[in-house]
C-alpha positions, 0 to 999 in steps of 0.5 A: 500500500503506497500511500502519497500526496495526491489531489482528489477532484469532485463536483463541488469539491477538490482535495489537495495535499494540506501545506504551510500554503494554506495557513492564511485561508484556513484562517480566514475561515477556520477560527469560528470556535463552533466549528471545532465543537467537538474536536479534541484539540480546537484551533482558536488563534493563527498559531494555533492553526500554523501547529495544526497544519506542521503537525499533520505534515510531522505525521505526513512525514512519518507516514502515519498520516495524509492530510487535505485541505478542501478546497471549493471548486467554485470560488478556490478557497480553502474551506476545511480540512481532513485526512487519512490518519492511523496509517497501517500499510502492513493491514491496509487500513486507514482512519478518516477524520480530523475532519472540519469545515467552515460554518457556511459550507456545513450541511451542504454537499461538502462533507459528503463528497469529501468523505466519497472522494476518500473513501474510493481512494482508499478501496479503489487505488490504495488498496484498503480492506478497512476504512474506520471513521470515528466521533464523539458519541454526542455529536449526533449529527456527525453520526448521522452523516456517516451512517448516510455514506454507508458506514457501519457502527461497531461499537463506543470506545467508553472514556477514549478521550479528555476533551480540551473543555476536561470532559470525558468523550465516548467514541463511536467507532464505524468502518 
């Protein structure tokens, strides 16, 4: 399974391989604190952004990650984020998340077609068995929209996470 930087082409949508290039339009849209709810580590300022982005590439680097940015095809701006994480060439299999997207693009066709994009890559050309998607037990919305994509529900993960605010999150994992 090689696993590369690779740019993605939907209808509404593009794909491409997050960079340092990105860090201002991120910012532009992705300092609205409700868009990181239920994120356990949130962006909140420039910098924190800037260590969100060199993060994702320190694990691009190690090959344990695959980090986008989304762009709207329409307009060019970069409207979120996603990635393939946990990386695992030895079982083929890699998670899909870290997922956000800006507030004026949410409950549009976005996420969906970003999470096809993914998905087709990693059967279809990365050669997966397994695609897991995981989210915070609560957030039912994200729960909902996974299991429209196809996704089946395997179980919670009880007690996975302290979130930033110190609450203790379940995780509903899907594959």
């Amino acid at each position: 399974m090689i696993v590369q930087p690779v740019t993605l082409e939907g209808k509404c949508i593009r794909l491409e391989p997050l960079s340092l290039a990105h860090h201002a339009a991120l910012c532009h849209v992705g300092l609205d604190q409700d868009v990181w709810r239920w994120i356990t580590a949130p962006v909140r300022t420039p910098e924190e952004m800037r260590a969100y982005i060199e993060t994702a590439l320190a694990e691009q680097a190690a090959g344990t990650a695959l980090p986008f940015a989304t762009i709207e095809r329409a307009s060019g701006r970069a409207i979120g984020s996603t990635r393939y994480g946990n990386i695992d060439r030895s079982n083929r299999r890699v998670e899909i998340g870290w997922t956000w997207i800006a507030r004026p693009w949410q409950r549009t066709a976005v996420n969906t077609e970003a999470k096809y994009l993914m998905l087709r890559h990693a059967f279809e050309t990365l050669g997966c068995i397994r695609v897991e998607i995981k989210t915070d037990s609560l957030n039912e919305r994200s729960r909902k929209a996974i299991l429209r994509i196809g996704a089946q529900e395997e179980g919670t993960f009880r007690n996975h996470m302290i979130t930033a605010s110190g609450r203790i999150r379940h995780t509903v994992y899907y594959s």
